[in-house]
C-alpha positions in Angstrom: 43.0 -104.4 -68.8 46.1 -106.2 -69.9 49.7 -105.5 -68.3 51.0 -103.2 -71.3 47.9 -100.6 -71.0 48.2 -100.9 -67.1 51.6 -99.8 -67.6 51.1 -97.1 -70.2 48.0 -95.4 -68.0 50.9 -95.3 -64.7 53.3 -93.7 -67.0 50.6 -91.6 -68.3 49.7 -90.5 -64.2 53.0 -90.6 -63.4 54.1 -87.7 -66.1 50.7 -85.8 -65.6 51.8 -85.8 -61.8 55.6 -84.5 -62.8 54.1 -82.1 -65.1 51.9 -80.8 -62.0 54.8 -80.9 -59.2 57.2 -78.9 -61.9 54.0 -76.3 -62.3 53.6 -75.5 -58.9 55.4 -72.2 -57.5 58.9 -73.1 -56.0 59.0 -71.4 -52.5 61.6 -70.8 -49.9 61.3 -70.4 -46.1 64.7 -68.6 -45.1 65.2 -69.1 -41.2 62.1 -71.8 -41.4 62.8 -72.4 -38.1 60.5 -75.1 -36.6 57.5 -73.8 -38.3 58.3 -74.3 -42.2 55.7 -73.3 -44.6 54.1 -76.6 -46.3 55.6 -77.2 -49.9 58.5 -74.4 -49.3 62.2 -75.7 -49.1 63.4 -74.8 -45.8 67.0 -73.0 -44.9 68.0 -72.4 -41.6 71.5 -72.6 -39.7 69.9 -74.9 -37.0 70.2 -78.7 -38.1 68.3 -80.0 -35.2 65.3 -78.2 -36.6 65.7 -80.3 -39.9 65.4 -77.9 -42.3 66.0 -78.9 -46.1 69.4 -76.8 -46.3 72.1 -76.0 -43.2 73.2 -72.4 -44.1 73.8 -69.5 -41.6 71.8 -66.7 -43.7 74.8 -64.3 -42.5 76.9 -66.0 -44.9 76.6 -65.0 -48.6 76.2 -66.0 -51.5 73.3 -68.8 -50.5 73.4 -71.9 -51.9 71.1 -71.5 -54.2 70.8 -71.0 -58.0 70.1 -66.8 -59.5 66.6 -66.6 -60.5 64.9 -70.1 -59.6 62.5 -69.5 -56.7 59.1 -68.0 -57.3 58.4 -66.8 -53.5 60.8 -65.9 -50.7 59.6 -66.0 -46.9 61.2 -64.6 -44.4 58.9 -64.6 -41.4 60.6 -63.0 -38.4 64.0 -63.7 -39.7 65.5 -60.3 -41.1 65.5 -58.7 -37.7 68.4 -61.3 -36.7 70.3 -61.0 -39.4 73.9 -58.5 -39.3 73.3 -56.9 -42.6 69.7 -56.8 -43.7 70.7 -54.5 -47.7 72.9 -57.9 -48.3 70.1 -60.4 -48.0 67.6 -58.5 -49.9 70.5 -58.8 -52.2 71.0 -62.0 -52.1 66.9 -62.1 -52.2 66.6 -60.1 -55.4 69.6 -62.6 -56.7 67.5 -66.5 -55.7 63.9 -64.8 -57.1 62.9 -64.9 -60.7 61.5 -62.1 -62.5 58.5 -60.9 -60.8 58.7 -63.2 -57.8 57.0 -62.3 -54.7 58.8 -62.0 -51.1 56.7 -61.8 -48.1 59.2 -60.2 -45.0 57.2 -60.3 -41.3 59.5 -58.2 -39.0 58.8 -56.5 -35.9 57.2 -52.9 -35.8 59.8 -50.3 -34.9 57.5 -49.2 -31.9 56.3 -52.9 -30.2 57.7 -53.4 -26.9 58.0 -57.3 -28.8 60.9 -55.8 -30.9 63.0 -55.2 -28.0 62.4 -58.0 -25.9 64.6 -60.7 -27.9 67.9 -59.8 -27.3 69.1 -61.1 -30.6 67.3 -58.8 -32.7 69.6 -56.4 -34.8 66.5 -54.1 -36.9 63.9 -52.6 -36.0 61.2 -51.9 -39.2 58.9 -49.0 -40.2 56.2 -48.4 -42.9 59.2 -47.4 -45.1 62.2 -49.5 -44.0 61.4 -51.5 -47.1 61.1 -48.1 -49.7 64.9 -47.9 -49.9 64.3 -50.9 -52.3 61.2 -49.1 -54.6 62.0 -47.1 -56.9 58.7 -45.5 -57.3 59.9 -44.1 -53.7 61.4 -40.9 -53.1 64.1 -42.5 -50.8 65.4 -44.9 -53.0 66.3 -42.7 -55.9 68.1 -40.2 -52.4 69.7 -43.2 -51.1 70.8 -45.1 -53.6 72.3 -47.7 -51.3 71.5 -51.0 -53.8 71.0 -52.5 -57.0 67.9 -54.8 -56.1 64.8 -53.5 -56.5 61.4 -54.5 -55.3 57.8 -52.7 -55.7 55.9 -53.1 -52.0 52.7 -54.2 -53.2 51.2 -54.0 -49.5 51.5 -53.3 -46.0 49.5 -55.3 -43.0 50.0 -54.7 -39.5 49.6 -57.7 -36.8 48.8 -60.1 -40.0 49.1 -63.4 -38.4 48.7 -62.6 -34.9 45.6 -63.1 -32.6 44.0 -59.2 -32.0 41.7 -58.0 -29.6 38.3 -55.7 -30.7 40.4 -52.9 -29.6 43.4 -53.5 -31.5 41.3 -54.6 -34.6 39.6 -51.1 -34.4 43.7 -49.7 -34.8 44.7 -52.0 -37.3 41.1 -51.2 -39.5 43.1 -47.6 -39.6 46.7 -48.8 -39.7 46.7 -50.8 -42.7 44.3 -49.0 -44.7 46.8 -45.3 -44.3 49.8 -47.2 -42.6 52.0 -43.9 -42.9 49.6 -41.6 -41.2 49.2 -44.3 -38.7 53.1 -44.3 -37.9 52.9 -40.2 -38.0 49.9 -39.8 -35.9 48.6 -42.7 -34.1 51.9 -45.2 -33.8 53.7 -43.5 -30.4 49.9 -43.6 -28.7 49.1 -47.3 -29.8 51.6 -49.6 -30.9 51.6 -52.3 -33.3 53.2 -55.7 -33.0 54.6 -56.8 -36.1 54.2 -55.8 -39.9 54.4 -57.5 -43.2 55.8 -56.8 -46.3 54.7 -58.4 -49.9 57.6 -56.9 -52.2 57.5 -57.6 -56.0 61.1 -58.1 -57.8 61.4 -56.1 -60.7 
């Protein structure tokens, strides 16, 4: 193989390669913390952690462009932020059409939701409904402009669960309102996660 076609295939790689880093879904990991997701672009207001961008996530807009991410994470982040309706917001804003956000808060009743003294929210089964409007509560309180379809609900996703709590959770995120209704006060859940859909 001479140097010319040795060249040529590398550039040949080297594009393919491009074309398949551009293809991939850009993600963000807002208040990454020490624990950012692989591939995901990382913002957080702690620069000893490293992350990719130094923003305080109480501070709007983000330094980011409208409509380029694919997926949004905010994995125990929302609940320590002052005003949860402007970073959804600013959420709605970053996302392209039809991108997915994934928001892991803790459950309203979990004794772990009141332990931190920095948490600000507390979440329910419908904290998140005031954003969908296939909801009831969104078109009565009309309190913003973005709008995202919840696709799903999962209690305790990424946590480690005992038989007994698996048995709860089996019923929790199969009819997670009649859980809160009936069940919640008796047998609290930890955390809960939200996959939300912008429209």
């Amino acid at each position: 193989m001479n140097m010319i076609s040795t060249r040529k295939a590398r550039k040949k790689r080297t594009n393919h390669e491009e074309k398949q880093i551009n293809q991939r879904p850009k993600v963000l990991d807002l208040g990454c913390g020490n624990k950012k997701r692989p591939g995901a672009i990382g913002i957080d207001f702690n620069s000893r952690l490293a992350p990719d961008i130094v923003h305080d996530l109480n501070n709007f807009p983000y330094p980011l462009e409208d409509s380029s991410l694919d997926e949004v994470y905010l994995d125990n982040t929302l609940e320590h932020l002052d005003n949860v309706i402007r970073v959804m917001e600013e959420v709605h804003r970053i996302l392209k059409p039809g991108g997915l956000v994934k928001v892991i808060v803790p459950y309203f009743r979990s004794q772990w939701a009141y332990i931190d003294p920095t948490h600000k929210h507390f979440f329910t089964v419908e904290s998140f409904a005031y954003f969908d409007p296939d909801h009831v509560i969104c078109s009565r309180y009309d309190y913003s402009l973005a709008r995202f379809k919840t696709e799903k609900i999962v209690f305790n996703e990424t946590l480690e669960n005992r038989w007994t709590k698996r048995i709860i959770l089996e019923f929790a995120n199969r009819w997670p309102l009649r859980y809160e209704y009936h069940l919640s006060h008796f047998y609290p859940l930890d955390d809960i996660s939200f996959y939300l859909r912008k429209l």
